[in-house]
C-alpha distance (Angstrom), angle and dihedral (degrees) to the residues before:
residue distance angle dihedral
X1 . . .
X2 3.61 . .
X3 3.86 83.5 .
X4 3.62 100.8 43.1
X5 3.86 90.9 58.0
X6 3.69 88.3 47.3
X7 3.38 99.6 61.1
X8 4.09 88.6 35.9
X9 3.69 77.4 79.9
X10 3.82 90.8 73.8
X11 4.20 96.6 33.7
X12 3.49 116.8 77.8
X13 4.17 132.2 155.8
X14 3.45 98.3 -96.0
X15 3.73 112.2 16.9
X16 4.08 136.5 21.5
X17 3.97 131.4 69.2
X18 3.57 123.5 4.9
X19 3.99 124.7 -105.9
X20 3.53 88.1 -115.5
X21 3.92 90.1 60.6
X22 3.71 94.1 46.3
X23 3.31 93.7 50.2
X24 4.31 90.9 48.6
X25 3.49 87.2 54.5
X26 3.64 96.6 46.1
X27 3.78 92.9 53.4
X28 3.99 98.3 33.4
X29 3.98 98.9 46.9
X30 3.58 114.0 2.1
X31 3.89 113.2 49.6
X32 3.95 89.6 36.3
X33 4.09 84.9 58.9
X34 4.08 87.6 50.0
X35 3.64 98.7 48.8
X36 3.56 90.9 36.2
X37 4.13 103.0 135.0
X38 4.07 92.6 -1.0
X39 3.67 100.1 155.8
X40 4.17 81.4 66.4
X41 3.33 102.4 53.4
X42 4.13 112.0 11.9
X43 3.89 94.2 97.6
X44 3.54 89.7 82.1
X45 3.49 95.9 65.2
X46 3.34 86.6 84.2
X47 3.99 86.0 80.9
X48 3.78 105.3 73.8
X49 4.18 94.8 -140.8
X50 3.73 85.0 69.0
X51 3.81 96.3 41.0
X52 3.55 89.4 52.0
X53 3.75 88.2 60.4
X54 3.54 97.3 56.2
X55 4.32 89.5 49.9
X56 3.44 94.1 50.9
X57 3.58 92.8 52.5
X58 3.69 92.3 51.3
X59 4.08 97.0 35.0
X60 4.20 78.2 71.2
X61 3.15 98.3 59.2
X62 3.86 96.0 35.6
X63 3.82 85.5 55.4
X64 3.82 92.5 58.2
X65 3.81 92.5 47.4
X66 3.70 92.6 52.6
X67 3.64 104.8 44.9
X68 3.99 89.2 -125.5
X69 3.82 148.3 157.7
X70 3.40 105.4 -103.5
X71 4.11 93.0 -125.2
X72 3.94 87.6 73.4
X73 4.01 106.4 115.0
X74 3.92 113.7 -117.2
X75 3.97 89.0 -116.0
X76 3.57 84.4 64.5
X77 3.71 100.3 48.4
X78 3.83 91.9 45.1
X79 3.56 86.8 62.1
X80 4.04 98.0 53.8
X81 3.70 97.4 38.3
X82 4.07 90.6 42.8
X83 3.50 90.1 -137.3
X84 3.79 115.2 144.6
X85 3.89 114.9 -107.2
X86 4.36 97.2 -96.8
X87 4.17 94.4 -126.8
X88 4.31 81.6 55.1
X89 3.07 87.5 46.3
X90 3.53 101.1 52.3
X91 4.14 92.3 46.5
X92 3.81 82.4 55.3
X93 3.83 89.6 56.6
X94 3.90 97.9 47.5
X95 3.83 88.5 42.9
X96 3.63 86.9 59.1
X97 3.71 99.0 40.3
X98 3.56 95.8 53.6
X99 4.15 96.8 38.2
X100 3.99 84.5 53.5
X101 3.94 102.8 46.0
X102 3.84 94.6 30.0
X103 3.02 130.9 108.1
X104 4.14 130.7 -91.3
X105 3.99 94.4 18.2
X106 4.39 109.3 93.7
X107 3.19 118.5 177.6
X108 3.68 134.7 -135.1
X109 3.63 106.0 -109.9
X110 3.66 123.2 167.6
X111 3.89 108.3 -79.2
X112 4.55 105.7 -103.2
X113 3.97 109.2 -100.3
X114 4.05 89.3 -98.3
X115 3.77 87.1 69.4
X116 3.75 98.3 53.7
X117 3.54 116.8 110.0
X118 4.09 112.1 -138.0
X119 3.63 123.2 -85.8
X120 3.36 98.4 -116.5
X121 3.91 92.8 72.5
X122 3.46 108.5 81.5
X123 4.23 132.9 173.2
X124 3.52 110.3 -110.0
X125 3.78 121.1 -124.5
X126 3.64 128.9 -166.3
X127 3.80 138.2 149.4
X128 4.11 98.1 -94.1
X129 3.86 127.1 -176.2
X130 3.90 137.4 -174.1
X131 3.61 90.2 -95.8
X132 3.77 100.3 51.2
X133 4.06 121.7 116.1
X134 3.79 89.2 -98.7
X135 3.62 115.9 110.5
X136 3.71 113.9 -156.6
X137 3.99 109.6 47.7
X138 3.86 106.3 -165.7
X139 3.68 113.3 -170.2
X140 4.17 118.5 -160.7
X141 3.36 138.5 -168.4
X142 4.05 145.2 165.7
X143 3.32 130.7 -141.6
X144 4.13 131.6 -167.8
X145 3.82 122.9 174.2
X146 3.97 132.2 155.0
X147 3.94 83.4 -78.6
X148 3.67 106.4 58.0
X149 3.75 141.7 -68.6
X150 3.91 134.5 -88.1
X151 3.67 148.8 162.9
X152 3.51 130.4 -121.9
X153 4.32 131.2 -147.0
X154 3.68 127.0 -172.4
X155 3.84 114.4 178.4
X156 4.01 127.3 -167.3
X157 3.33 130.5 -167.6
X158 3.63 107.5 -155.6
X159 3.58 95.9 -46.2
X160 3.78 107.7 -32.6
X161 3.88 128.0 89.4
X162 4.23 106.5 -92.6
X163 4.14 96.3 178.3
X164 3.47 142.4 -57.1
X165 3.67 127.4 -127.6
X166 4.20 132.3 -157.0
X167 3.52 125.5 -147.9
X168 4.05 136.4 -169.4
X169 3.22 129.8 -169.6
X170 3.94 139.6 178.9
X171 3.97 113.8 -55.3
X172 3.72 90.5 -130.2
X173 4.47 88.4 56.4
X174 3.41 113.5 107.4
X175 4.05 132.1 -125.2
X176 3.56 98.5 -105.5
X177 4.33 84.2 44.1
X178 4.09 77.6 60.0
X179 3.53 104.4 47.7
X180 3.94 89.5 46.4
X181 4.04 95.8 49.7
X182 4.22 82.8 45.3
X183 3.84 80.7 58.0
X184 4.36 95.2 44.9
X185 3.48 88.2 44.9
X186 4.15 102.9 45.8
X187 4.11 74.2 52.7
X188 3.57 104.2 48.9
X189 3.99 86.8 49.9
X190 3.69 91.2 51.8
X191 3.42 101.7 46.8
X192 3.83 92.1 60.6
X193 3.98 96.0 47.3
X194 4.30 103.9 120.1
X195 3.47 100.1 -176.0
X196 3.96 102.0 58.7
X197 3.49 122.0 100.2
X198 4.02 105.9 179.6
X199 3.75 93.5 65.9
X200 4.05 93.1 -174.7
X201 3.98 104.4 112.8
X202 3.91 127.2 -179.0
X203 3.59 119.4 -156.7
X204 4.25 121.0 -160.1
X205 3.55 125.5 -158.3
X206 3.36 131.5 162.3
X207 3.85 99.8 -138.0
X208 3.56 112.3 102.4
X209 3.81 87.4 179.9
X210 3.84 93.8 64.6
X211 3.77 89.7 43.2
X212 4.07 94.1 57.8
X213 3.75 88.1 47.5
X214 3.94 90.1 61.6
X215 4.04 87.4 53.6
X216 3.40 95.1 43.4
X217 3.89 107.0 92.3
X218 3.96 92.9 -162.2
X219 3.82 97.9 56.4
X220 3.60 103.7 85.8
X221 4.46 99.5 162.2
X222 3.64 114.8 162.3
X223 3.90 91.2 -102.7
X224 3.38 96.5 38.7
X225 3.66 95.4 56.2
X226 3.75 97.1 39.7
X227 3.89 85.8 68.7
X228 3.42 91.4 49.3
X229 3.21 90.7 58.4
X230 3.77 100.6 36.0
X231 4.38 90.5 56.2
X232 3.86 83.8 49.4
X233 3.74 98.5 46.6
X234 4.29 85.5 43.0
X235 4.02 82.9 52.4
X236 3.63 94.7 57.9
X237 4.30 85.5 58.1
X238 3.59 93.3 54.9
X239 4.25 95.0 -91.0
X240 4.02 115.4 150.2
X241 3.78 98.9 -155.5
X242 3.53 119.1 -173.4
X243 4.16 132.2 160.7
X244 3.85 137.6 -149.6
X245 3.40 137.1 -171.1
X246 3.62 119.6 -124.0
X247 3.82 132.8 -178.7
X248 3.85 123.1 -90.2
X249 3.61 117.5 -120.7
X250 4.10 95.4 -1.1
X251 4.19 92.9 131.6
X252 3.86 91.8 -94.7
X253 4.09 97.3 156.2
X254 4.06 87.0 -144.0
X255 3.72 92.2 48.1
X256 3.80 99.7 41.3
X257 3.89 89.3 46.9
X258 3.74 94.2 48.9
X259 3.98 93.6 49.6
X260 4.16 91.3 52.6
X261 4.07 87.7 48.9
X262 4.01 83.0 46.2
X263 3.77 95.0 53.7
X264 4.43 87.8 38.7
X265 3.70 82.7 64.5
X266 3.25 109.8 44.6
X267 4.14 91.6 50.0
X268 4.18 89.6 40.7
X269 3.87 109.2 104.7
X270 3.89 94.4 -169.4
X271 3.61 104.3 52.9
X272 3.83 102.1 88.5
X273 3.66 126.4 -121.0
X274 3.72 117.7 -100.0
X275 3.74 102.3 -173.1
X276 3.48 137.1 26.7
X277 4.03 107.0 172.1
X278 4.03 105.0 121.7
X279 3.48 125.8 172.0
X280 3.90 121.9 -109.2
X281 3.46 97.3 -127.0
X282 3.74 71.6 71.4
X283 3.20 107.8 50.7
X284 4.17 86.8 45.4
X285 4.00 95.1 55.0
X286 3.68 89.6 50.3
X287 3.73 93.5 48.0
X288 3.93 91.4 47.8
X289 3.90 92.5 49.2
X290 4.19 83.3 53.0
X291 3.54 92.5 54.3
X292 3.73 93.6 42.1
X293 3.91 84.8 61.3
X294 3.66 92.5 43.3
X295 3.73 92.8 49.0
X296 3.71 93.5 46.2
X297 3.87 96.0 48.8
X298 3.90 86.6 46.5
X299 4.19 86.1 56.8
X300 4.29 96.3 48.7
X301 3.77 82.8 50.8
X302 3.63 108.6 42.4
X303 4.22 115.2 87.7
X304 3.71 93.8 -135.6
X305 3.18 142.5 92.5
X306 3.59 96.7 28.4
X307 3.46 94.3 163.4
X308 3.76 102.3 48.3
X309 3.98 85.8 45.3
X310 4.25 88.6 65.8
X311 4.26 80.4 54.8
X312 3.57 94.4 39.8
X313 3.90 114.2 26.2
X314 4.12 92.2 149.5
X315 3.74 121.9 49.3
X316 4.11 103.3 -160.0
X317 4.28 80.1 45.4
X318 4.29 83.6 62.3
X319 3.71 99.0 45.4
X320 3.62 95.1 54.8
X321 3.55 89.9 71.8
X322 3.88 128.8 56.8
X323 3.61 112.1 -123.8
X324 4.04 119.0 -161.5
X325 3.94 93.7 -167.6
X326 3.96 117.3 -150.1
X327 3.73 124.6 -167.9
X328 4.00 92.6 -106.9
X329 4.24 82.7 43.9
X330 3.72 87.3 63.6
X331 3.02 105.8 39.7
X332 3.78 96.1 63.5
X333 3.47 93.1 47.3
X334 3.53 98.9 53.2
X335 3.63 112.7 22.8
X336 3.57 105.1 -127.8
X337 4.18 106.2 101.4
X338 3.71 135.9 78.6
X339 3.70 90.6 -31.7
X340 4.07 120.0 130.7
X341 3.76 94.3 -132.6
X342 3.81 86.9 55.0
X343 3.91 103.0 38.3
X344 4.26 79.2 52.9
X345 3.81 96.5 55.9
X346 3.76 93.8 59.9
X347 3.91 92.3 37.9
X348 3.63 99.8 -113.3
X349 3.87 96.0 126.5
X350 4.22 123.4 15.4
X351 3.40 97.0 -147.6
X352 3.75 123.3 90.2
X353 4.47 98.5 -179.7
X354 3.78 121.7 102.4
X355 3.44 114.8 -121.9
X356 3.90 93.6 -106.3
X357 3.76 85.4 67.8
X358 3.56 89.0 -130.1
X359 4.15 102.6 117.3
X360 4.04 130.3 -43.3
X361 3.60 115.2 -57.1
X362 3.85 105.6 -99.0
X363 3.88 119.7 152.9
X364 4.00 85.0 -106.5
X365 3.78 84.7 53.7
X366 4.00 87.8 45.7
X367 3.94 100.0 51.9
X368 3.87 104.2 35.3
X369 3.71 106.9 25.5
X370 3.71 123.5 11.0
X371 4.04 108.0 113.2
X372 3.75 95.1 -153.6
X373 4.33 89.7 69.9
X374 3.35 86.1 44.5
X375 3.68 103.0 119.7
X376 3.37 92.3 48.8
X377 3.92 91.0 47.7
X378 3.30 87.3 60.7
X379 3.80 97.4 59.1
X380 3.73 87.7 48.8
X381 3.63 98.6 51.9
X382 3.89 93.1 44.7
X383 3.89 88.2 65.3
X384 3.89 90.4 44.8
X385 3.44 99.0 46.1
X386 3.73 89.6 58.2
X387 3.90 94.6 86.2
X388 3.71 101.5 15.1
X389 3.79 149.3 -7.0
X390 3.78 130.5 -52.2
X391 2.91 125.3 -104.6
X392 3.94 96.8 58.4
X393 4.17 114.6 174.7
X394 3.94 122.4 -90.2
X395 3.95 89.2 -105.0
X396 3.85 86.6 55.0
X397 3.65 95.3 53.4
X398 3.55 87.3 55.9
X399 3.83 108.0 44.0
X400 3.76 94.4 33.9
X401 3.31 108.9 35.3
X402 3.77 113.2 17.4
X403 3.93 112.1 141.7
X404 4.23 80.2 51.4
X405 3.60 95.4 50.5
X406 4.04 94.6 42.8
X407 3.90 84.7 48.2
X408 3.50 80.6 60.1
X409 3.72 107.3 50.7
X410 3.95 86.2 43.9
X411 3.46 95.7 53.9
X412 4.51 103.6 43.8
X413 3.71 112.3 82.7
X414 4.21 104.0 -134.9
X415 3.89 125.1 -132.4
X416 3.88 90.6 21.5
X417 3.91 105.7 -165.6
């Protein structure tokens, strides 16, 4: 707090640092002091005395960002800023603590500098097809749905069927994690065939992604560098190992068949899981998507804000547009400003009619109707009323045709006398 009204010194309503700074500092050196040691102490948000704490601490600085009255509700100002309500927030940050540092979850972290193999070896890449001089054709493939994720093998000999092999992995893996084990695994199997005498193998997948990796000399993930180190250790026994890329879903009988045994695995609950490093980029996106829920149930249930709900019904619809709020901004979008309706709820004025004599001054009244924003009405209708009829709904304004509508608010004076 002591912060907060420090730098209030330099954030006023109509002048001093930008929303973009506010909202660095926010992120950079305020919320990481707040959150500081959550997993300790965030149970007792559960108790709405300490909650409250945390949202008046953040309603401060939300005020500041938004240019607003300071009656608005912090719902409300969460929603204009974008900021994530601070007791989500938190949740989010003991979710990730504990997935991260628990137990049974690794990770797959770049493999330490002992580990790498030397530059020199390299994965050899060439434009293969079923009627090349290799002998083994191993097709792979990785699958990840809403049910899980697997990997996929097909392996010919010459031209007949040899086996096939399913794969799961971890639900929080990643595609590319799939096609690469697919690739490990089609090796491992390989490797240990006695009865082969052609040892030169071609394996197809359809990732380019996981092919660039194995050229690039400063990737070194766990998978990545385990089949490195699985074509060089095949080398040493006499194995020619080269790959190709071939096209997803182009009728290729090796490629189709691999992709069904792909999806098989990742929706089969008995075949057990055979890797479980994922990425925390992961872990984060899936986190974020959890709060966005949370955050978004918290807004349909909350009594506030009613008028900044017509303008912003759908949270993840908001943040995919940058708004620069200004005082007049906010104050059509939330109610609370220089607005007659407003100034006559806390008794400040007794009068409740616009100026133009044509209704009380709501922000309805404001947008659609009031004469004296007139010109500037105009200009916003004559954009909307290029692809349909005016008037269009609140939420409409906003998603469809938001740099018009904030020219708008910028540009009407509010409470004309």
């Amino acid at each position: 707090m002591k912060l907060i009204f420090s730098l209030a010194k330099s954030v006023k309503i109509m002048w001093g640092l930008k929303q973009k700074a506010l909202k660095t500092i926010y992120t950079g050196a305020i919320l990481p002091l707040i959150i500081y040691r959550a997993l300790v102490w965030e149970s007792v948000l559960n108790r709405s005395c300490y909650k409250a704490k945390l949202v008046r601490l953040q309603r401060l600085i939300n005020i500041k960002i938004a240019k607003a009255y300071c009656t608005i509700s912090n719902d409300a100002l969460c929603i204009i800023t974008g900021l994530m309500p601070i007791n989500i927030k938190t949740e989010d940050a003991t979710k990730y603590y504990e997935i991260t540092k628990g137990e049974g979850l690794l990770y797959d972290r770049e493999m330490e500098v002992k580990n790498w193999i030397h530059p020199a070896k390299h994965i050899t890449i060439i434009e293969g097809h079923e009627d090349s001089t290799h002998y083994i054709h191993a097709y792979t493939d990785g699958s990840k749905n809403d049910v899980g994720v697997g990997s996929g093998i097909a392996l010919f000999s010459g031209s007949s069927l040899k086996t096939t092999l399913k794969y799961r992995l971890n639900e929080w893996c990643t595609n590319n994690q799939a096609e690469q084990m697919a690739i490990l695994k089609a090796l491992e199997y390989i490797q240990h065939l006695k009865e082969e005498d052609e040892k030169r193998v071609l394996l197809y997948t359809d990732s380019r992604i996981t092919l660039q990796l194995l050229q690039n000399q400063k990737r070194h993930t766990h998978l990545i560098d385990q089949i490195r180190h699985k074509v060089l250790d095949m080398e040493q026994h006499e194995w020619k190992v080269d790959f190709s890329w071939i096209k997803a879903h182009a009728g290729q009988r090796g490629n189709e068949l691999a992709d069904r045994l792909a999806k098989e695995a990742s929706r089969s609950k008995t075949i057990q899981e055979c890797y479980n490093r994922v990425p925390k980029s992961m872990v984060s996106s899936e986190l974020k998507e959890q709060c966005f829920k949370e955050w978004q149930n918290e807004w349909e249930r909350t009594t506030k804000g009613a008028i900044t709900k017509s303008f912003f019904p759908i949270i993840v619809d908001r943040l995919k547009l940058r708004i620069n709020p200004t005082p007049n901004f906010t104050a059509t979008v939330t109610g609370h400003g220089n607005i007659k309706t407003y100034l006559h709820k806390y008794k400040i004025i007794e009068k409740l009619k616009c100026s133009c004599n044509k209704g009380e001054q709501t922000v309805d009244h404001i947008i659609y109707g009031c004469n004296l924003q007139e010109q500037e009405r105009d200009r916003l209708k004559a954009v909307v009323t290029r692809s349909e009829q005016w008037p269009v709904s609140k939420n409409k304004l906003f998603l469809k045709y938001y740099k018009n509508f904030k020219q708008f608010t910028d540009n009407i004076i509010l409470n004309k006398e």
